[in-house]
C-alpha positions as CSV (number, residue, x, y, z in Angstrom):
1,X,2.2,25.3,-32.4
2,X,4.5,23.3,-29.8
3,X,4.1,19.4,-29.6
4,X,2.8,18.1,-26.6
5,X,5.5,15.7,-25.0
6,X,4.2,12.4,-23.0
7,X,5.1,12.7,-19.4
8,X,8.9,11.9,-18.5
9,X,9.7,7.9,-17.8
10,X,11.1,7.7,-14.5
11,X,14.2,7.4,-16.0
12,X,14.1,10.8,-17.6
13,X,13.6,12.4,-13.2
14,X,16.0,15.5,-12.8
15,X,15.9,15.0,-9.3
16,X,18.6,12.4,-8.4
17,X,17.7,11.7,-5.1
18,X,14.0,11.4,-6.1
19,X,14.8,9.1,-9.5
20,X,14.6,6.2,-7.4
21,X,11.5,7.1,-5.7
22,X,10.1,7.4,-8.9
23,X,11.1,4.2,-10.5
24,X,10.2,2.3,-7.4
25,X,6.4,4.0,-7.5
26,X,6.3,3.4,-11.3
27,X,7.0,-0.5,-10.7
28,X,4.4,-1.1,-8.0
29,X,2.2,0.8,-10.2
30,X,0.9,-2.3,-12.3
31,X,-0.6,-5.3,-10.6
32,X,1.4,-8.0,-12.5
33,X,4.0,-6.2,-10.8
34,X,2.9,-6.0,-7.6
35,X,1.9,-10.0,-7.6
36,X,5.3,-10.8,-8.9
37,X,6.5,-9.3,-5.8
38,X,4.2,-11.4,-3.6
39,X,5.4,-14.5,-5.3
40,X,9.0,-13.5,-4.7
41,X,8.6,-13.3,-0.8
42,X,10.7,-15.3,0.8
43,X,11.8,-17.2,-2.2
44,X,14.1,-16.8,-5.1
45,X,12.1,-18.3,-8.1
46,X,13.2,-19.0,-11.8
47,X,11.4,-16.5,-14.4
48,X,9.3,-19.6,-15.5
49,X,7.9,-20.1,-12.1
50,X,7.2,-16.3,-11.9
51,X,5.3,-16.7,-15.0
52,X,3.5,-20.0,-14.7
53,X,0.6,-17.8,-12.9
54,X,0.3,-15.4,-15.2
55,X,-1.9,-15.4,-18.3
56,X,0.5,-13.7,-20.6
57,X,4.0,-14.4,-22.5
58,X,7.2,-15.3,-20.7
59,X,8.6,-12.0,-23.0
60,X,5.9,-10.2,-21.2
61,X,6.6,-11.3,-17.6
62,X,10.5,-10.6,-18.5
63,X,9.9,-7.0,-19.6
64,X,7.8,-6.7,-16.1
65,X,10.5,-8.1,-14.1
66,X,13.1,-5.6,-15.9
67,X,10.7,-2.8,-14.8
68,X,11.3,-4.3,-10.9
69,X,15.3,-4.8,-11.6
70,X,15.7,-0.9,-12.6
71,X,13.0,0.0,-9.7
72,X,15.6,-2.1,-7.2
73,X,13.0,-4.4,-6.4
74,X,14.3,-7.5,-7.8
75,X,17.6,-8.6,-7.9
76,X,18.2,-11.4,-10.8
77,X,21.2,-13.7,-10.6
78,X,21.9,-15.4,-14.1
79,X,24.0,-19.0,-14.8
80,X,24.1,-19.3,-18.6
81,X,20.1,-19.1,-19.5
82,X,18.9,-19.5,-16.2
83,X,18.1,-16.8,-14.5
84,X,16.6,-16.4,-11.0
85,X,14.9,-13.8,-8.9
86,X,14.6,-12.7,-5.3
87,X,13.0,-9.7,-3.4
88,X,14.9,-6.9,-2.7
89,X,12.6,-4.8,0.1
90,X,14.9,-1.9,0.5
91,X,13.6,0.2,-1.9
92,X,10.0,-0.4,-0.7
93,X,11.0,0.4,2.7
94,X,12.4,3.9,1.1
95,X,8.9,4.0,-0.7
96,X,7.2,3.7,2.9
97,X,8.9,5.9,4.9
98,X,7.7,8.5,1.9
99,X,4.3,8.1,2.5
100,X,4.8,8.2,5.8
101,X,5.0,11.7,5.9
102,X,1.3,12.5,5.2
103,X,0.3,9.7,8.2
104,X,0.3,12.8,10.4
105,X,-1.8,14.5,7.9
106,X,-4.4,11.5,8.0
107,X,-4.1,11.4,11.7
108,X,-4.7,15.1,12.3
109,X,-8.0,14.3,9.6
110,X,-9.3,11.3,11.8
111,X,-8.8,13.6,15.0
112,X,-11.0,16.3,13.7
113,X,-13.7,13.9,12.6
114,X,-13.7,12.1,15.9
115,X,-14.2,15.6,17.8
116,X,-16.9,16.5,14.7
117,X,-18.7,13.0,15.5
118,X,-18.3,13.7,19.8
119,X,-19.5,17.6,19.2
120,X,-22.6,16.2,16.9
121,X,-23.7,13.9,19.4
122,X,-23.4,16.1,22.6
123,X,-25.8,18.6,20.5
124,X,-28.5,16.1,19.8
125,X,-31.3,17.1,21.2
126,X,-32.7,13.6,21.4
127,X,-29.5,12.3,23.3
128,X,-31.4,11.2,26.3
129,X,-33.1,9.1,24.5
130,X,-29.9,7.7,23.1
131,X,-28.2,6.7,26.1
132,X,-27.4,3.6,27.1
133,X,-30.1,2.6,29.9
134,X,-29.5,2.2,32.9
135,X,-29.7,-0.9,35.1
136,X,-33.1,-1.2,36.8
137,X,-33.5,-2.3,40.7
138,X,-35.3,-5.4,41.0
139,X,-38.3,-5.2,43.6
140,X,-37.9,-6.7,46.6
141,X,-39.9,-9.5,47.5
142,X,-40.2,-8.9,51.7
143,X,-42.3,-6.4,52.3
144,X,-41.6,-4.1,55.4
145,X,-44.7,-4.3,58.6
């Protein structure tokens, strides 16, 4: 009988060109993750800073942050021990134009519902009663002799 074998790392990708897109997908898959890359906006932040936050081991928040360094997220810069962190978007940007290609897809879906809702309601039978009314003419108070 053959072994079952656990689904290829994103490492293991044949596709070269979508390896990356993998590895970038795979990192923003976990929400430690993802709020590591919120906390990097705009700043370059020591690995202790990145994990003050975070109820779990510096060794944990380091193997997180390698996950974002091979995904291209993260860029770390080390002197000696010290090593700091800063955003690196460009991948995420490659991630976004991706996904972009279905927004026509969701577009075309929002079309066809908005011309389900507009056929539905033209149908009603009650639609008169629906309507928005309409303004009223106030008597007049002269009266005509």
């Amino acid at each position: 009988m053959p072994s079952l074998r656990a689904l290829p790392s994103p490492d293991e990708t044949e596709d070269p060109e979508i390896a990356p897109l993998d590895r970038v997908f795979f990192a923003l898959s976990d929400p430690v993750r993802r709020q590591i890359l919120e906390r990097l906006d705009g700043h370059a932040l020591l690995v202790s800073e990145l994990a003050a936050p975070f109820a779990i081991s510096l060794q944990a928040v380091s193997r997180h942050i390698q996950v974002l360094v091979r995904a291209g997220l993260v860029r770390q810069e080390r002197t000696g021990r010290i090593s700091r962190c800063s955003l690196d978007a460009g991948p995420a940007y490659a991630a976004a134009v991706w996904l972009n290609r279905y927004a026509k897809y969701w577009q075309q879906q929002f079309d066809l519902l908005a011309a389900t809702l507009t056929d539905l309601e033209e149908r009603r039978p009650d639609k008169a009663r629906l309507a928005k009314p309409r303004a009223r003419r106030k008597p007049t108070s002269h009266r005509r002799h």
